[in-house]
N, C-alpha and C positions, 0 to 999 in steps of 0.2 A: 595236835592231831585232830584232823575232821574225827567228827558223829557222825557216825553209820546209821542210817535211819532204814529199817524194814520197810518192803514194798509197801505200799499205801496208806503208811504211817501220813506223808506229805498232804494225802489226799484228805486223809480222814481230819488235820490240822487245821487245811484249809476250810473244810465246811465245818470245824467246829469254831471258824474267826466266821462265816459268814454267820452260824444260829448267832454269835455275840453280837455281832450289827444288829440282825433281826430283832434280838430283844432289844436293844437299844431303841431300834425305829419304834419297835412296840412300846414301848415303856414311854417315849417321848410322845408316842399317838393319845396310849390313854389319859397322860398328865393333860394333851390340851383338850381334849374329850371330856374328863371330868371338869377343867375348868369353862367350857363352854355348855356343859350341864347345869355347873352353877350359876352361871351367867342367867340362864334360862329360869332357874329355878326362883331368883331373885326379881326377876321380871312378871314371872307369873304371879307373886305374890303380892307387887304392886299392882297388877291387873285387880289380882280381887279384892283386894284393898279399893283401889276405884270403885270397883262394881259393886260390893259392900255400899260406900261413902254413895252412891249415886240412887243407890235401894233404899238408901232412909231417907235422903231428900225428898226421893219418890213418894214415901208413903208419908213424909213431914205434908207436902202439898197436898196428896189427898186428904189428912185430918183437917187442913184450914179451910179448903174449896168445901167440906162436904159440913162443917161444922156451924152450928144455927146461928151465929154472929157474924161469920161467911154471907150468909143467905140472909138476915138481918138485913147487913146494910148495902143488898145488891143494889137497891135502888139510889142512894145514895153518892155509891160510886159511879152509877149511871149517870146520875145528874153533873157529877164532876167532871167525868169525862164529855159529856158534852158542852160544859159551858169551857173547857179548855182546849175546844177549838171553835 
């Protein structure tokens, strides 16, 4: 024997099968969302790791250029560099 189904019972069925798509689509959106957040986040953090790593070089080369055995033997290196060419 068919189910007798009340006027817009059908209706109300169909849009409660489209909200389950919807969260689906949704649920699928923020999984790749957050992994494309991670992605980012991961990236950022080798950035500053870099920028880190590149800020103490920086200031390694300022202690040797400004330090008095720097300036000691500028003349020195002078002289090497032009007798090497």
């Amino acid at each position: 024997m068919a189910k007798i189904k009340e006027p817009g019972i059908a209706e109300l069925e169909a849009a409660l099968q489209d909200r389950y798509r919807e969260i689906g689509m949704l649920t699928k959106y923020l999984a790749e969302t957050q992994d494309a957040l991670a992605e980012e986040r991961a990236a950022h953090a080798q950035t500053r790791e870099a920028l880190e790593i590149a800020e103490l070089a920086s200031r390694s080369y300022h202690e040797v250029i400004q330090s008095t055995s720097w300036r000691m033997t500028a003349p020195l290196r002078a002289i090497m560099s032009r007798l090497k060419h």
